[in-house]
CHARMM internal coordinates of N, CA and C (Angstrom, degrees):
IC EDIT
DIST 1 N 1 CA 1.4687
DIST 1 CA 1 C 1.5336
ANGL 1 N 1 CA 1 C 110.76
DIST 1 C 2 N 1.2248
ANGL 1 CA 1 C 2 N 103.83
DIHE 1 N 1 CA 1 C 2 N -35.04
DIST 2 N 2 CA 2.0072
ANGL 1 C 2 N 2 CA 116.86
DIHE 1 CA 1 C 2 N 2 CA 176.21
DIST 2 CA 2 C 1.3960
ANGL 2 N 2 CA 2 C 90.27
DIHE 1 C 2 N 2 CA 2 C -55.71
DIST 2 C 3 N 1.3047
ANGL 2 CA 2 C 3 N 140.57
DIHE 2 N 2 CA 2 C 3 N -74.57
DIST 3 N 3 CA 1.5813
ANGL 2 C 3 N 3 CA 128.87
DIHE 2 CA 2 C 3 N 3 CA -160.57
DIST 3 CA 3 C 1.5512
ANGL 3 N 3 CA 3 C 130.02
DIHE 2 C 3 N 3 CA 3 C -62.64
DIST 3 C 4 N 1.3275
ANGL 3 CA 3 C 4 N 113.69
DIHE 3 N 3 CA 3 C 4 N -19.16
DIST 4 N 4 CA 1.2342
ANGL 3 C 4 N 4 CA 131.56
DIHE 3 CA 3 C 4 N 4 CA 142.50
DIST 4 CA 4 C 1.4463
ANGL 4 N 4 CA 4 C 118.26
DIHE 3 C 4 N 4 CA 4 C -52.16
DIST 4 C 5 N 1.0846
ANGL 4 CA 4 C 5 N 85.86
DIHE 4 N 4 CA 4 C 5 N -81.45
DIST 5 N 5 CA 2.2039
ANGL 4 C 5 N 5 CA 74.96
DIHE 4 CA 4 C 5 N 5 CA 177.96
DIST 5 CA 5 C 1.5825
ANGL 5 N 5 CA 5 C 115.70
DIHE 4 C 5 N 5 CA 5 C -47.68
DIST 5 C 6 N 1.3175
ANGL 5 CA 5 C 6 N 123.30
DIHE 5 N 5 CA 5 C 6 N -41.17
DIST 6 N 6 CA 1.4607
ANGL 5 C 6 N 6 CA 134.74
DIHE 5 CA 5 C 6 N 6 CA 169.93
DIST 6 CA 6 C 1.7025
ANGL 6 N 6 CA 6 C 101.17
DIHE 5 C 6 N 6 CA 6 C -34.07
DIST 6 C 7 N 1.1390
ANGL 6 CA 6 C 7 N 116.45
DIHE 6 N 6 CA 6 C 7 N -71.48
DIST 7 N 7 CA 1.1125
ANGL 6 C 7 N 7 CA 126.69
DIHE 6 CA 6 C 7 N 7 CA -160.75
DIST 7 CA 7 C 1.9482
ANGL 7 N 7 CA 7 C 116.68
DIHE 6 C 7 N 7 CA 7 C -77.32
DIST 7 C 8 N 1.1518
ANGL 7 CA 7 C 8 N 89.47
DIHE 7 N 7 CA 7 C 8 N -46.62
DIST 8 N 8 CA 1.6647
ANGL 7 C 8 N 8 CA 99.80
DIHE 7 CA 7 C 8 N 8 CA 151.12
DIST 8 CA 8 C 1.3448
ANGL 8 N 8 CA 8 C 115.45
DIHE 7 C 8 N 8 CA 8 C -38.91
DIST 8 C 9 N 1.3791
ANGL 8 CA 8 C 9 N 123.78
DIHE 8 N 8 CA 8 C 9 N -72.67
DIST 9 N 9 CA 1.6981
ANGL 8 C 9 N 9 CA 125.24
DIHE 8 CA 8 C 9 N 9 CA 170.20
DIST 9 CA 9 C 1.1068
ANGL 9 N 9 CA 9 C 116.45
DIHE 8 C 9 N 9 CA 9 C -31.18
DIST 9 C 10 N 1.7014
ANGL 9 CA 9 C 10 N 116.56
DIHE 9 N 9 CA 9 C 10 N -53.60
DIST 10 N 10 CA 1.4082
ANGL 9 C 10 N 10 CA 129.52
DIHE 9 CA 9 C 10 N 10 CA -145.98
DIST 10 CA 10 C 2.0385
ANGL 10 N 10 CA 10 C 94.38
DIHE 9 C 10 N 10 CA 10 C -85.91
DIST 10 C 11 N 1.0579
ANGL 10 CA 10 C 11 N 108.60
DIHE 10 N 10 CA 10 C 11 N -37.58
DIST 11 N 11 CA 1.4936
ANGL 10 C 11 N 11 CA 107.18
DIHE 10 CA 10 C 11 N 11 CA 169.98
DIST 11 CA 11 C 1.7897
ANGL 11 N 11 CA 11 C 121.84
DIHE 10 C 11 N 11 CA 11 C -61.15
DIST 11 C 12 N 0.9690
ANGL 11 CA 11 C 12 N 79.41
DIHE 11 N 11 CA 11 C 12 N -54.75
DIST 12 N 12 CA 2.1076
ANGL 11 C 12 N 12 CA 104.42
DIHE 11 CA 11 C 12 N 12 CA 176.52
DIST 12 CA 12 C 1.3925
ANGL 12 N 12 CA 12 C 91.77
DIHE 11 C 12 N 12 CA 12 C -55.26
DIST 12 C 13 N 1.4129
ANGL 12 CA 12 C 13 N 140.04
DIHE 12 N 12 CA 12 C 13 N -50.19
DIST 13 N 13 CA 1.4958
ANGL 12 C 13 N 13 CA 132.26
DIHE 12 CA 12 C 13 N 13 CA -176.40
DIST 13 CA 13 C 1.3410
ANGL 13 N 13 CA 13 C 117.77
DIHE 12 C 13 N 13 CA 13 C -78.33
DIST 13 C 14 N 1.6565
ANGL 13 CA 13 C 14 N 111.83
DIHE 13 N 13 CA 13 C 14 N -26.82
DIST 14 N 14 CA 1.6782
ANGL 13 C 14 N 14 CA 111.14
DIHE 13 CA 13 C 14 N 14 CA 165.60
DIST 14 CA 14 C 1.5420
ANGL 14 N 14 CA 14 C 98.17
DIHE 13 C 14 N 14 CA 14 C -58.25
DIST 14 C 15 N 1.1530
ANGL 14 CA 14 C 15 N 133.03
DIHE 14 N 14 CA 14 C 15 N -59.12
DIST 15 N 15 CA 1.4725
ANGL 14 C 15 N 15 CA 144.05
DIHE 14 CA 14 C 15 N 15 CA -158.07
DIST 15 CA 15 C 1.8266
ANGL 15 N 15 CA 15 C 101.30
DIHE 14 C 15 N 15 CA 15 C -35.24
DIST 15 C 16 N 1.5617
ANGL 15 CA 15 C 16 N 71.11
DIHE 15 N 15 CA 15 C 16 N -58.78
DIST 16 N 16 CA 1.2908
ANGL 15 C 16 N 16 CA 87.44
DIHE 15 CA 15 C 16 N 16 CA -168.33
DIST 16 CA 16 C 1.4684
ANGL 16 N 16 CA 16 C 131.30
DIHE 15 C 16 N 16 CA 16 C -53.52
DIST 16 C 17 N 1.4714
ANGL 16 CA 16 C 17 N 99.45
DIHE 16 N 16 CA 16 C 17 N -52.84
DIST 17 N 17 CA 1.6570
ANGL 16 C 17 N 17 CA 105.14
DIHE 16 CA 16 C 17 N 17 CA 143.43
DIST 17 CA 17 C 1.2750
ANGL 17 N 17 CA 17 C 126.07
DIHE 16 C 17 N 17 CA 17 C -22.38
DIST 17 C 18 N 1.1291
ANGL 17 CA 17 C 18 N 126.04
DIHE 17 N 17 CA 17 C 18 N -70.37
DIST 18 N 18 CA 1.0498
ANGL 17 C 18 N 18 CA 152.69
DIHE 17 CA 17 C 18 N 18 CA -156.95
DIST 18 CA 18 C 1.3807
ANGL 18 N 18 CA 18 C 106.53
DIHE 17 C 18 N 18 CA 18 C -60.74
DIST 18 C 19 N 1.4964
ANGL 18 CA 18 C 19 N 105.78
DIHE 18 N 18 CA 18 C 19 N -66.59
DIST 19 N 19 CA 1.5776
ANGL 18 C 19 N 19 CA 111.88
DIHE 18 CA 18 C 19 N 19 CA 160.60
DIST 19 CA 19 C 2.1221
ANGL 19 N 19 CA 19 C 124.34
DIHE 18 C 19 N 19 CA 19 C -48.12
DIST 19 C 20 N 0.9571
ANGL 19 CA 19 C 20 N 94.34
DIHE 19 N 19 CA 19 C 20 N -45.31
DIST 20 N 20 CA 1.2573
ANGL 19 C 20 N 20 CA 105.63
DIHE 19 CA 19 C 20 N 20 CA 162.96
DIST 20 CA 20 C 1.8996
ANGL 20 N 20 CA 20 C 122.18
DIHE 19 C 20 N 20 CA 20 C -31.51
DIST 20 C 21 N 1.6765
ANGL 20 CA 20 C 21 N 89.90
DIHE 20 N 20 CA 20 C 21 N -86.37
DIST 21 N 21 CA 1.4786
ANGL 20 C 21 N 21 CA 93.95
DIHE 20 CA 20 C 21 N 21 CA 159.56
DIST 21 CA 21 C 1.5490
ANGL 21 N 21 CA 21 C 143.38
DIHE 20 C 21 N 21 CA 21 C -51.77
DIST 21 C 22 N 1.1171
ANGL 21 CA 21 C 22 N 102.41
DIHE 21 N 21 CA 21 C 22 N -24.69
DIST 22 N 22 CA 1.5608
ANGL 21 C 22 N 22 CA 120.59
DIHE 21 CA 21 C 22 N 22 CA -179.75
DIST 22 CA 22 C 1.7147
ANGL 22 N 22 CA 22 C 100.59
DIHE 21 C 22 N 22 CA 22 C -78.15
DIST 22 C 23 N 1.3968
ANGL 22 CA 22 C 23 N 111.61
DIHE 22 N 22 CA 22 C 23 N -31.69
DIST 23 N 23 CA 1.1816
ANGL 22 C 23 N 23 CA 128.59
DIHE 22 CA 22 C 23 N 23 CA -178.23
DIST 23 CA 23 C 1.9313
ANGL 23 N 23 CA 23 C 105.48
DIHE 22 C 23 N 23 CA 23 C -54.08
DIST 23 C 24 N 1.7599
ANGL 23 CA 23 C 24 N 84.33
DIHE 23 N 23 CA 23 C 24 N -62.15
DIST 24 N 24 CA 1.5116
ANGL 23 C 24 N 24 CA 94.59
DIHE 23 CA 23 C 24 N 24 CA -176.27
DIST 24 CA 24 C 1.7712
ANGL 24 N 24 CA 24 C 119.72
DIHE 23 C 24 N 24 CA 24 C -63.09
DIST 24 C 25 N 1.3148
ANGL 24 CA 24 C 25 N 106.99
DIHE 24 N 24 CA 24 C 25 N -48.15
DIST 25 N 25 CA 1.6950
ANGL 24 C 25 N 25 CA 105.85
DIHE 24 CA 24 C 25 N 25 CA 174.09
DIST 25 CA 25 C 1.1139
ANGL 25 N 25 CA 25 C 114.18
DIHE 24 C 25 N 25 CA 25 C -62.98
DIST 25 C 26 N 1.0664
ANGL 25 CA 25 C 26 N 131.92
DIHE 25 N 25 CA 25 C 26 N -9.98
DIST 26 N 26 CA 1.6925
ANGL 25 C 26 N 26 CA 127.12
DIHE 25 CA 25 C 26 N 26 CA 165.97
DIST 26 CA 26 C 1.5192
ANGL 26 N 26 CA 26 C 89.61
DIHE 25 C 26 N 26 CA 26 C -78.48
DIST 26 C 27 N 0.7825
ANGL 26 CA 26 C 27 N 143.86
DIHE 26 N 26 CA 26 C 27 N -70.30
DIST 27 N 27 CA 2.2553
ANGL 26 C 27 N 27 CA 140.96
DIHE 26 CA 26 C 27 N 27 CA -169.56
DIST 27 CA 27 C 1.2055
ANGL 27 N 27 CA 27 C 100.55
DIHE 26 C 27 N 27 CA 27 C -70.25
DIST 27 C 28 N 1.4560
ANGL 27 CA 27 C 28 N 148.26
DIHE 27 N 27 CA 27 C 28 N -14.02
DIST 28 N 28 CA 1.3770
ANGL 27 C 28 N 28 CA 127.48
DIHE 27 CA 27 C 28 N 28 CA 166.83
DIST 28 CA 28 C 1.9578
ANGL 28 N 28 CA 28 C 98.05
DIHE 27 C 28 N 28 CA 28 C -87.51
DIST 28 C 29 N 1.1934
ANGL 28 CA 28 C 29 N 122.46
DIHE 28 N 28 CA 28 C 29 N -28.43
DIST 29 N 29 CA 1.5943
ANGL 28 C 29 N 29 CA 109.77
DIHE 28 CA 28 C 29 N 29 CA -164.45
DIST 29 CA 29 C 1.6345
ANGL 29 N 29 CA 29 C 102.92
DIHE 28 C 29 N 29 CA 29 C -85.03
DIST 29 C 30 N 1.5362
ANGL 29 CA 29 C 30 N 106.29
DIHE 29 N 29 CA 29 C 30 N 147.23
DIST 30 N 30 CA 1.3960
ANGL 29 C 30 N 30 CA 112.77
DIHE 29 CA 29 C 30 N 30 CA -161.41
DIST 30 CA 30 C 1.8329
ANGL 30 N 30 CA 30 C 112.21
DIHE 29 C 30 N 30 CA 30 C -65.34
DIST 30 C 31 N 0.9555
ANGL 30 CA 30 C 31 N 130.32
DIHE 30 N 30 CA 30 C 31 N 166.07
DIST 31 N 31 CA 1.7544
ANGL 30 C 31 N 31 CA 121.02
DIHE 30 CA 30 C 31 N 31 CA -164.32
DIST 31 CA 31 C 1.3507
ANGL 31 N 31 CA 31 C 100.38
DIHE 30 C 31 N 31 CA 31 C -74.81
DIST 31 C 32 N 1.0104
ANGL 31 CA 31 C 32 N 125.12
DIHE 31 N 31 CA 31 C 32 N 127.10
DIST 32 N 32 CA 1.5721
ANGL 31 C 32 N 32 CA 124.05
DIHE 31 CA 31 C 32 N 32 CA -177.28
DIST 32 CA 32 C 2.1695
ANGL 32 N 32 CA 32 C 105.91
DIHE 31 C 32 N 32 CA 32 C -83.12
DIST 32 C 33 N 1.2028
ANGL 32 CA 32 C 33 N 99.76
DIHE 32 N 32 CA 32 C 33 N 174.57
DIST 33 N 33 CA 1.4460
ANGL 32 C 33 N 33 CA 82.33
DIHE 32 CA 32 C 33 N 33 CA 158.89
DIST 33 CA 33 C 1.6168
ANGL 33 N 33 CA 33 C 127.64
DIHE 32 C 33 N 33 CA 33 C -95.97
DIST 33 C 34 N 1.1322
ANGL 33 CA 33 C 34 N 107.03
DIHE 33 N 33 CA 33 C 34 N 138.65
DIST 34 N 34 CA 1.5913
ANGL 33 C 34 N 34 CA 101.83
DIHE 33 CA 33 C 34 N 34 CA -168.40
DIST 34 CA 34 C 1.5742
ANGL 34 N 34 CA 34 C 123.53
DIHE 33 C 34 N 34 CA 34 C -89.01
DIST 34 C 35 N 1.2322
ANGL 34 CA 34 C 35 N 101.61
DIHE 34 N 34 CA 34 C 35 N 120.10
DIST 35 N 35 CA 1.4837
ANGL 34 C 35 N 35 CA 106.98
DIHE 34 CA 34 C 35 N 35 CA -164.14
DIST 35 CA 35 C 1.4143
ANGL 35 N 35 CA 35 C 103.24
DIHE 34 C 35 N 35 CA 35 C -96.84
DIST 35 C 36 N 1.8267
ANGL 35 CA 35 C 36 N 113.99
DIHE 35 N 35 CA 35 C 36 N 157.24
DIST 36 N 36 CA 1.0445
ANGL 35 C 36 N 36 CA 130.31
DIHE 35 CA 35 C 36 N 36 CA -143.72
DIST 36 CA 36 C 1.7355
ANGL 36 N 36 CA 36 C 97.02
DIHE 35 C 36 N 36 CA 36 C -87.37
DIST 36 C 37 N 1.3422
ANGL 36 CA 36 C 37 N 118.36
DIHE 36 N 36 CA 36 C 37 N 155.22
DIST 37 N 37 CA 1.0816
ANGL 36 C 37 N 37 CA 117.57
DIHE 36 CA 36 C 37 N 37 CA 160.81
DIST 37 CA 37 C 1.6099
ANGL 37 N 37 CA 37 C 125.03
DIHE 36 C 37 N 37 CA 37 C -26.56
DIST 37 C 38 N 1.1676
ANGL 37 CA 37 C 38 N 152.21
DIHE 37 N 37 CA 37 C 38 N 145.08
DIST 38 N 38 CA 1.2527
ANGL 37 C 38 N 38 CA 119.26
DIHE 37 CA 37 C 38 N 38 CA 158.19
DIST 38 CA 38 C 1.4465
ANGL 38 N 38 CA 38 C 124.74
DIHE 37 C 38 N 38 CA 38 C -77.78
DIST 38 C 39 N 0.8823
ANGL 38 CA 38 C 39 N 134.11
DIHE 38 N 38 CA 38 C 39 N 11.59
DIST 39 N 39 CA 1.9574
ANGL 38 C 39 N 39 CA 141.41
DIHE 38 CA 38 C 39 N 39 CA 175.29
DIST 39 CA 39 C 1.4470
ANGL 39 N 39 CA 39 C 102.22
DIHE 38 C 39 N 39 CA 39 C -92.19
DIST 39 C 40 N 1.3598
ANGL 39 CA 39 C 40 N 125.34
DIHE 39 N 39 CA 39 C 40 N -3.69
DIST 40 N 40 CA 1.3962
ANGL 39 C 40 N 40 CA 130.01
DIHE 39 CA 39 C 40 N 40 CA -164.46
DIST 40 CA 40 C 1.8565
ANGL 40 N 40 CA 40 C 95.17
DIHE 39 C 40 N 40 CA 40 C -115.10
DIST 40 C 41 N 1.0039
ANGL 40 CA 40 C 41 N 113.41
DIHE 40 N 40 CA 40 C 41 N 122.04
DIST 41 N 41 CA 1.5739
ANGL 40 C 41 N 41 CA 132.61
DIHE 40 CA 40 C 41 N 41 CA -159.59
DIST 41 CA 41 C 1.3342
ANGL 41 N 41 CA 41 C 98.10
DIHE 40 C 41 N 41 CA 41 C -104.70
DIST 41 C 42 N 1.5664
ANGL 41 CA 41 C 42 N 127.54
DIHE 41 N 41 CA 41 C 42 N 101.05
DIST 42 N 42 CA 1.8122
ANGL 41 C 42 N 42 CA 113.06
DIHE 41 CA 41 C 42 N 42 CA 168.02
DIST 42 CA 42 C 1.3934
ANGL 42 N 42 CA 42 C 93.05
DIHE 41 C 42 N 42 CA 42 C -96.53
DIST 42 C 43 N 1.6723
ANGL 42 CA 42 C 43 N 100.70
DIHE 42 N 42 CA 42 C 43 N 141.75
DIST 43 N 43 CA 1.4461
ANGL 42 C 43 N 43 CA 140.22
DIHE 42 CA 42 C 43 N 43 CA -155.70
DIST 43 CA 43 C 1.2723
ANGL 43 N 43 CA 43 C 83.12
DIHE 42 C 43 N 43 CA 43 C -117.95
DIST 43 C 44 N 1.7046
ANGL 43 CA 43 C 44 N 105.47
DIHE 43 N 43 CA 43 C 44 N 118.69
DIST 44 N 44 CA 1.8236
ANGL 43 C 44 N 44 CA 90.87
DIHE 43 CA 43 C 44 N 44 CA 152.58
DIST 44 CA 44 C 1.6165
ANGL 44 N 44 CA 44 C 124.92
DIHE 43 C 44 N 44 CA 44 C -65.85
DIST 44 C 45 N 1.4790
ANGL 44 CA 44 C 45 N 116.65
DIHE 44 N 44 CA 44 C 45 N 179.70
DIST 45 N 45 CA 1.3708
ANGL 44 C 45 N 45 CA 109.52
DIHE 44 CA 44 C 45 N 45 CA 177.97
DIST 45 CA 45 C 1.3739
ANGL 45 N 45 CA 45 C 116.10
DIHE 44 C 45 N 45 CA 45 C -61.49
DIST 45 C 46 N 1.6203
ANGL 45 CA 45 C 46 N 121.28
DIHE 45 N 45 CA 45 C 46 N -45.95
DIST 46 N 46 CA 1.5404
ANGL 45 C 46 N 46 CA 127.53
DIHE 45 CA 45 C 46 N 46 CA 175.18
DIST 46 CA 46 C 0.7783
ANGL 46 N 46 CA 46 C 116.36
DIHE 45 C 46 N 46 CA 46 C -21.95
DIST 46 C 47 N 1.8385
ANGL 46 CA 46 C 47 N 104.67
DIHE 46 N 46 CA 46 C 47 N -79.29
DIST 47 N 47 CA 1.5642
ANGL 46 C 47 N 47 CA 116.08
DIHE 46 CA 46 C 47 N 47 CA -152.59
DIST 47 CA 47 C 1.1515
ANGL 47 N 47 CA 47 C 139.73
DIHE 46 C 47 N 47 CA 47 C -32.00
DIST 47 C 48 N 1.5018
ANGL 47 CA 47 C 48 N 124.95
DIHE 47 N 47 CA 47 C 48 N -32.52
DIST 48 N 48 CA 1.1108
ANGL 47 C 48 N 48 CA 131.75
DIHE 47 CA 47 C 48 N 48 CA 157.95
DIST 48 CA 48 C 1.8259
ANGL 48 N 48 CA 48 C 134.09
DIHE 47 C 48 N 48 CA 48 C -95.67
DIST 48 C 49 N 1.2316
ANGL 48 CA 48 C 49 N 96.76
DIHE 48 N 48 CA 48 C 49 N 30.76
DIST 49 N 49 CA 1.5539
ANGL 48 C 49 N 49 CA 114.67
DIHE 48 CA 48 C 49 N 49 CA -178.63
DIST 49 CA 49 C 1.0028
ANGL 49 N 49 CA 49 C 110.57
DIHE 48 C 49 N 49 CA 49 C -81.27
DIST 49 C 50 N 1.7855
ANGL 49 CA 49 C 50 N 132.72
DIHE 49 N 49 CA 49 C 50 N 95.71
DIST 50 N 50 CA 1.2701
ANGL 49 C 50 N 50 CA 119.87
DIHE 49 CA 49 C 50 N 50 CA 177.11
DIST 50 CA 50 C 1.8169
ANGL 50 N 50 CA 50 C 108.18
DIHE 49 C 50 N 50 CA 50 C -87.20
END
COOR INIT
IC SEED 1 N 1 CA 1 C
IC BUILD
């Protein structure tokens, strides 16, 4: 049962890592522009100009 949990930890702490860094390259890379959901429809101003 000890090597199970051993290894359990040892995965959960890669994760964690993992999350970590992923954490950081998102705050070191420059702000991109943020694009809209796609379910979210930009309308030009016209289109609805009667």
């Amino acid at each position: 049962m000890e090597i199970v949990g051993t290894n359990l930890t040892l995965s959960l702490g890669a994760w964690r890592l993992r999350f970590v860094f992923a954490l950081e390259e998102i705050d070191e890379r420059p702000k991109e522009k943020i694009r809209p959901p796609h379910r979210l429809r930009v309308v030009p101003e016209d289109e609805y100009v009667r």
